[in-house]
C-alpha positions in Angstrom: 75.0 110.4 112.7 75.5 108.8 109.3 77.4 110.9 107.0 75.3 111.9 103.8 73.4 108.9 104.1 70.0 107.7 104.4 67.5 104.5 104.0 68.1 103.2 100.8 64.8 103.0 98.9 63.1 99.8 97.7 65.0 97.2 96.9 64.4 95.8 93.7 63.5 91.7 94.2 65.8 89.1 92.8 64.1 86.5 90.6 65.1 82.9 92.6 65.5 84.5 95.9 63.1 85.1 98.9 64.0 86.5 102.4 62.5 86.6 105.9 63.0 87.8 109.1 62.3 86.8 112.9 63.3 88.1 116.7 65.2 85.2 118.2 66.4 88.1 120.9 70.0 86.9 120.4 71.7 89.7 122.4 68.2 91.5 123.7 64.5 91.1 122.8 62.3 93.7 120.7 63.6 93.2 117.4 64.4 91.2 114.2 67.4 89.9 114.2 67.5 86.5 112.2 67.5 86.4 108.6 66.9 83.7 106.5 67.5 83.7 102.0 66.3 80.8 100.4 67.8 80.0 96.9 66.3 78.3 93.9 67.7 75.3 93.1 70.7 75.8 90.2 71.7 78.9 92.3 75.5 79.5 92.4 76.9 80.9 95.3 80.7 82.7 95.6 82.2 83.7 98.6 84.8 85.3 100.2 86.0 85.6 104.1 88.3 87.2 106.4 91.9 86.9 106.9 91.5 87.0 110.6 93.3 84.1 112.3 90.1 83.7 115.1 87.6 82.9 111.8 84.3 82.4 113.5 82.8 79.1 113.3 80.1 80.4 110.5 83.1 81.1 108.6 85.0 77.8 109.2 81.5 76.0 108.1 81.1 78.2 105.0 84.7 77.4 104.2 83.8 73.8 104.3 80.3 73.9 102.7 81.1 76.1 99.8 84.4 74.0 99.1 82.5 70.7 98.7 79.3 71.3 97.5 77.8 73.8 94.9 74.5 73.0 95.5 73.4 75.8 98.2 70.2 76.3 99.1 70.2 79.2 102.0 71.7 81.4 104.2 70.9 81.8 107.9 72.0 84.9 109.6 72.0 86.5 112.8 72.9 89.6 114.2 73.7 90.2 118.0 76.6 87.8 118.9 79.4 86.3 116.5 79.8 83.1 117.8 83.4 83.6 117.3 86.2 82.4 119.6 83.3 79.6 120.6 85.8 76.5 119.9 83.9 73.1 119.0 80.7 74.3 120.6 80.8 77.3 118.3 81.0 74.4 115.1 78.4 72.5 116.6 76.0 75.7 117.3 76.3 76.4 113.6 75.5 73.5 112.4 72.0 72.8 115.1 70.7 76.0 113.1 71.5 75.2 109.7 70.0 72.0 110.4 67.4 73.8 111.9 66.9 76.0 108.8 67.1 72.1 106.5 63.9 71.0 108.2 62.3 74.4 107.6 63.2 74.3 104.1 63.6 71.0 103.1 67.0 71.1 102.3 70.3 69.5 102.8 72.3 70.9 106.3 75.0 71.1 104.3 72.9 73.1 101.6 72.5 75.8 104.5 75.7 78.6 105.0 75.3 80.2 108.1 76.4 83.9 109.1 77.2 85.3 112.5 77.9 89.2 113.3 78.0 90.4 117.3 79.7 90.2 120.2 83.0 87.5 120.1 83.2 85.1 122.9 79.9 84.0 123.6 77.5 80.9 122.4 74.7 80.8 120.2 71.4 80.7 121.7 70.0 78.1 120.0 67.3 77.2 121.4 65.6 80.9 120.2 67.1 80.8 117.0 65.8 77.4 116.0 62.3 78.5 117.3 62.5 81.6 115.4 63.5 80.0 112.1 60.0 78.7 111.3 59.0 82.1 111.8 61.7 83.5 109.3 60.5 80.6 106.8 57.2 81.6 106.6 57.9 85.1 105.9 59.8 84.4 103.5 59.0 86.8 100.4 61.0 88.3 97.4 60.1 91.7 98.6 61.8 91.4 101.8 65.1 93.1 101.3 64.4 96.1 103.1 63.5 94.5 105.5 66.6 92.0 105.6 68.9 95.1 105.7 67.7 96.1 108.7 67.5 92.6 110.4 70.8 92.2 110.1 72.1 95.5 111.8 74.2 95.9 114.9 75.9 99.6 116.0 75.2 100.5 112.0 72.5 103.1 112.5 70.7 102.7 109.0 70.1 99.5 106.9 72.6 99.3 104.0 71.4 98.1 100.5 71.5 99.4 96.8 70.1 97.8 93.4 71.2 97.7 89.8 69.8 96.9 86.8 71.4 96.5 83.2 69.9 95.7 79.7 72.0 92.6 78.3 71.5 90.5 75.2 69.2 87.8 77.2 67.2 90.8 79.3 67.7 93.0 81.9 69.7 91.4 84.7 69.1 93.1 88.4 71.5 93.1 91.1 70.8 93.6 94.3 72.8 93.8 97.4 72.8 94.7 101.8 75.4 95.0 104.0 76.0 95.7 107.6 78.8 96.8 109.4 80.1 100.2 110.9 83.3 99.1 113.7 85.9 96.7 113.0 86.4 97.7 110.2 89.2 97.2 107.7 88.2 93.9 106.0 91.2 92.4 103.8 88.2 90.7 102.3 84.8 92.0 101.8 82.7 93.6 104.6 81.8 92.5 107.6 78.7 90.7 106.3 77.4 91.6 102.5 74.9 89.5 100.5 74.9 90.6 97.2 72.3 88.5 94.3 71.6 88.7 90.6 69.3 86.7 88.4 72.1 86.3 86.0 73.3 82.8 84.8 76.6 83.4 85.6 78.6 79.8 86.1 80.2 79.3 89.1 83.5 80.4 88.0 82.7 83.3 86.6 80.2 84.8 89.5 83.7 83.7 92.2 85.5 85.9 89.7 83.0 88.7 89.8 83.0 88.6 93.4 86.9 88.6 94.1 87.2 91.7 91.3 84.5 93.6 92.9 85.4 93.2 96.4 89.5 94.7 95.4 87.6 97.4 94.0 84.7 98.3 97.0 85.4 96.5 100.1 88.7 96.3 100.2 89.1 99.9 99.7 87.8 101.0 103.3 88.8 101.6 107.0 87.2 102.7 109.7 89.6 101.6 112.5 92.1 99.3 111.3 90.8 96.1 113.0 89.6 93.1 110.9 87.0 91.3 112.2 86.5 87.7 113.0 83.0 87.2 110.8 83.8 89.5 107.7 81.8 87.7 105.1 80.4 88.6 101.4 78.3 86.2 99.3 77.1 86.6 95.7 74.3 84.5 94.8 73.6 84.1 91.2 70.2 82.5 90.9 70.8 81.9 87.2 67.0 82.6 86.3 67.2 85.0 83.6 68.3 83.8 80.2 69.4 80.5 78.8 73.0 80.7 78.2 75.7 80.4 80.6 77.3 83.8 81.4 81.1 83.4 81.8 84.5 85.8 82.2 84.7 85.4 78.2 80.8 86.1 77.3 80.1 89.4 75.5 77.3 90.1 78.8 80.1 89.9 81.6 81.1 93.1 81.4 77.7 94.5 81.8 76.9 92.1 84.8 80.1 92.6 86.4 79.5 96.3 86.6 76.4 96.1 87.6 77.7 94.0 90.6 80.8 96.6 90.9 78.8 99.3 91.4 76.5 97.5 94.2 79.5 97.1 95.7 81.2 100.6 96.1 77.8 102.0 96.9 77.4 99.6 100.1 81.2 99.8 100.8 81.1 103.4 101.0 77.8 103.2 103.2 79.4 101.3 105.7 82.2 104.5 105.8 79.4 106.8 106.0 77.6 105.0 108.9 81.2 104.1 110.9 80.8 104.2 114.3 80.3 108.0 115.2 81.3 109.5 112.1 81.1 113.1 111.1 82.9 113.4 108.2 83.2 110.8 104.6 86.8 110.6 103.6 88.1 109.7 99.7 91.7 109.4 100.2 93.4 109.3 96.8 97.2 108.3 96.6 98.9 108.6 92.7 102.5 108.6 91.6 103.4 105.4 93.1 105.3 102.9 91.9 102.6 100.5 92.2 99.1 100.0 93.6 100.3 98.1 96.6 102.6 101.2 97.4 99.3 103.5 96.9 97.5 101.3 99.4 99.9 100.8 102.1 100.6 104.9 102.0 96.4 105.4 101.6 96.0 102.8 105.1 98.6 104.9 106.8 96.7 108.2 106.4 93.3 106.5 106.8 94.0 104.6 109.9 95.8 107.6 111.7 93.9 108.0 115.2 95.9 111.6 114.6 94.6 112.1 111.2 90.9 111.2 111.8 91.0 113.2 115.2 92.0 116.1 113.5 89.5 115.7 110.8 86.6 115.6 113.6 87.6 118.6 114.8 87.4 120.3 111.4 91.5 121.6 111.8 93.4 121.4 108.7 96.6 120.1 110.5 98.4 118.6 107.1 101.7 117.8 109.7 99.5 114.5 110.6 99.1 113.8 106.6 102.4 114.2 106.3 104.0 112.4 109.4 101.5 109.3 107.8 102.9 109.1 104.6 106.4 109.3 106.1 105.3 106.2 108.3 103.9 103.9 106.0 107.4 102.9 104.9 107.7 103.1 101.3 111.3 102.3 100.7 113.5 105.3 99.4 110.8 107.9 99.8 111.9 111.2 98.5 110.1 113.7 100.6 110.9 116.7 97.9 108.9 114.8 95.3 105.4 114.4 96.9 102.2 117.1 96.7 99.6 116.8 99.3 96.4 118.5 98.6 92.7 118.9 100.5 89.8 119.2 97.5 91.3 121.7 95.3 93.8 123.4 97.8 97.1 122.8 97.5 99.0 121.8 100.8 102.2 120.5 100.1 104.2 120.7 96.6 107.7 119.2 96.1 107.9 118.3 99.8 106.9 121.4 101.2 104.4 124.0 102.1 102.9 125.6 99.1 103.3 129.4 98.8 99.3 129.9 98.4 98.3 128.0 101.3 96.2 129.7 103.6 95.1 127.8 106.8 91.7 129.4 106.5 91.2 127.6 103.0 91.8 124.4 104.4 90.2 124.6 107.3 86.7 125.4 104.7 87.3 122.3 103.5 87.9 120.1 106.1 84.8 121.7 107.8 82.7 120.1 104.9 81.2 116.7 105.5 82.9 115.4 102.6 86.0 116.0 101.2 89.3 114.1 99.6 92.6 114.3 100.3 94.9 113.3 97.3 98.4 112.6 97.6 100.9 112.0 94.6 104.3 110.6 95.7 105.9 111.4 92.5 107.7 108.0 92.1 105.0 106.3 89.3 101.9 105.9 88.0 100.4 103.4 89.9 97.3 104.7 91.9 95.0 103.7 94.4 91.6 105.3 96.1 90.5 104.4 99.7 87.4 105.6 101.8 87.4 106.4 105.6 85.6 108.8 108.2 86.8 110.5 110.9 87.1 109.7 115.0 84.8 111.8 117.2 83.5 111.2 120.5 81.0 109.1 120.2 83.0 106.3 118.8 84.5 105.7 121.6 81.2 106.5 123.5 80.1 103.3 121.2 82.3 101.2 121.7 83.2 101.3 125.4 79.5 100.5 125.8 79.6 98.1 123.0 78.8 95.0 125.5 76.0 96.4 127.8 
């Protein structure tokens, strides 16, 4: 049901970087559902995590492992259960299949960051994942990413991934990234699991930079439901295999790489929106005139997560008293209802707080009918703006999720 979106096509291989898959059956046999990367040695590796109180215990290890060592050699990861909300037995799961991965590889444990995306509450089974992981290692190819996007997939419907490539003064750098993720979603962070790579020499500070920048821009700017999950994770690995000379913020390439990475980012970001749970309809949401981005955002969340709004959007009815009741909740301090403009596409809704005399319900229903469409909103208090992406609520998200454990 994935809105305007299909299989991406191949992948285009990262030099330093090789992936395979296994079945472990984590949550139920008959598919791949481990993923292992292995990184060349001299690899950086940048992360960043959810805000959610309950971090799973991959994200408490990553945490730990990213913060004292640079030296990271793989990721494990495993779709099918979170191990989140697992306590000590959750830490101590983790780190049996990292160590598990180590003797595969050859590698430190503490080289290994591991990655969890499923149902919370529930233990790893170890047991199959550390059989499975010499399976995983010796598939292990640079082709493989195809492949690792769908490994990794729970409710999403079709593997996520997109690829770059720019000409910079030491060579064309490639970017490549995958992501899965398509309930629980409103990160704070990244997604809820994204591994994005580049052959670029980027020094560690610089590729944490490009990471942080590129998440405010993509994954921070969605919603499906409003709920943050437990696990949401995104890694860039920089392999640091093309060139000689260390890319950093202040090098003339950065700009080039970065954008590359950028546009990985929204592409995947917006995939996730186009696969949420049940979705009919792909969403921009574009507030301007605000007095700054923070004020965009909050009054862009308020529309996006509106059970009202995205209801009425499913059903393809026009009804701008939800837009508007969301923008009056979002509570932006001194809001002047007489200077904001609503509009759907290029139809005008609302102009200086109130109904514009051309507005015909039939032309916005034609537009909210569409697959796609954007809402815009200008609050008429600034010039700070701020674009978010979302999809609507039909049926079968709930459908989704109130099977989501059998």
């Amino acid at each position: 049901m994935a809105v305007n979106l299909s299989e991406p096509a191949p992948l285009l291989p990262i030099a330093g970087l090789r992936l395979g898959s296994a079945e472990a059956a984590i949550k139920k046999p008959g598919r791949q559902d481990l993923l292992l990367i292995e990184l060349a040695e001299g690899s950086r590796v940048a992360g960043v995590f959810t805000q959610n109180a309950f971090a799973a215990a991959p994200v408490q290890l990553c945490r730990e492992r990213l913060g004292a060592s640079s030296a990271i050699r793989a990721l494990l990861v495993n779709a099918g259960n979170a191990n989140a909300a697992t306590g000590t037995g959750g830490l101590d799961d983790a780190r049996a299949t990292t160590a598990a991965v180590a003797a595969a590889l050859g590698c430190a444990p503490e080289a290994v960051l591991p990655f969890s995306t499923g149902v919370i509450g529930q233990r790893l089974p170890v047991d199959r994942m550390s059989a499975a992981i010499p399976k995983a290692a010796a598939a292990l190819s640079a082709e493989a990413w195809n492949g690792a996007a769908r490994a990794i997939m729970t409710t999403d419907t079709v593997p996520k991934g997109a690829s770059r490539r720019v000409q910079t003064s030491q060579g064309a750098v490639t970017v490549t990234g995958i992501a899965k993720g398509v309930g629980m979603i409103e990160p704070h962070m990244a997604t809820m699991l994204a591994f994005i790579a580049t052959d670029a020499r980027l020094t560690a500070a610089a590729a944490q930079t490009a990471l942080r920048d590129a998440v405010n821009e993509s994954f921070n700017c969605v919603t499906v439901d409003s709920d943050t999950s437990t696990n949401d994770s995104c890694v860039l690995c920089a392999t640091a295999q093309l060139g000689a000379r260390e890319v950093g913020v202040d090098d003339a390439d950065y700009a080039l790489i970065y954008g590359a990475i950028r546009e990985v980012c929204v592409q995947l970001a917006q995939a996730v929106v186009r696969d949420g749970e049940g979705a009919t309809r792909f969403i921009t949401i574009e507030v301007g005139g605000a007095g700054s981005v923070a004020e965009a955002r909050q009054v862009g969340y308020a529309i996006a997560n509106s059970p009202l709004v995205k209801t009425a959007m499913f059903a393809g009815d026009a009804n701008w008293g939800r837009i508007v009741m969301a923008i009056g909740k979002a509570g932006v301090a001194g809001l002047n209802p007489a200077t904001v403009a609503i509009r759907l596409d290029d139809v005008q809704l609302i102009e200086g707080g109130e109904p514009h005399p051309d507005y015909r319900e039939e032309r916005g229903a034609a537009v909210v009918a569409k697959p796609e469409f954007t809402i815009a909103v200008d609050l008429g208090r600034g010039s700070a703006q701020a674009r978010l992406w979302t999809c609507d609520f039909s049926y079968e998200y709930v459908k989704i999720n109130a099977e989501y454990r059998t």
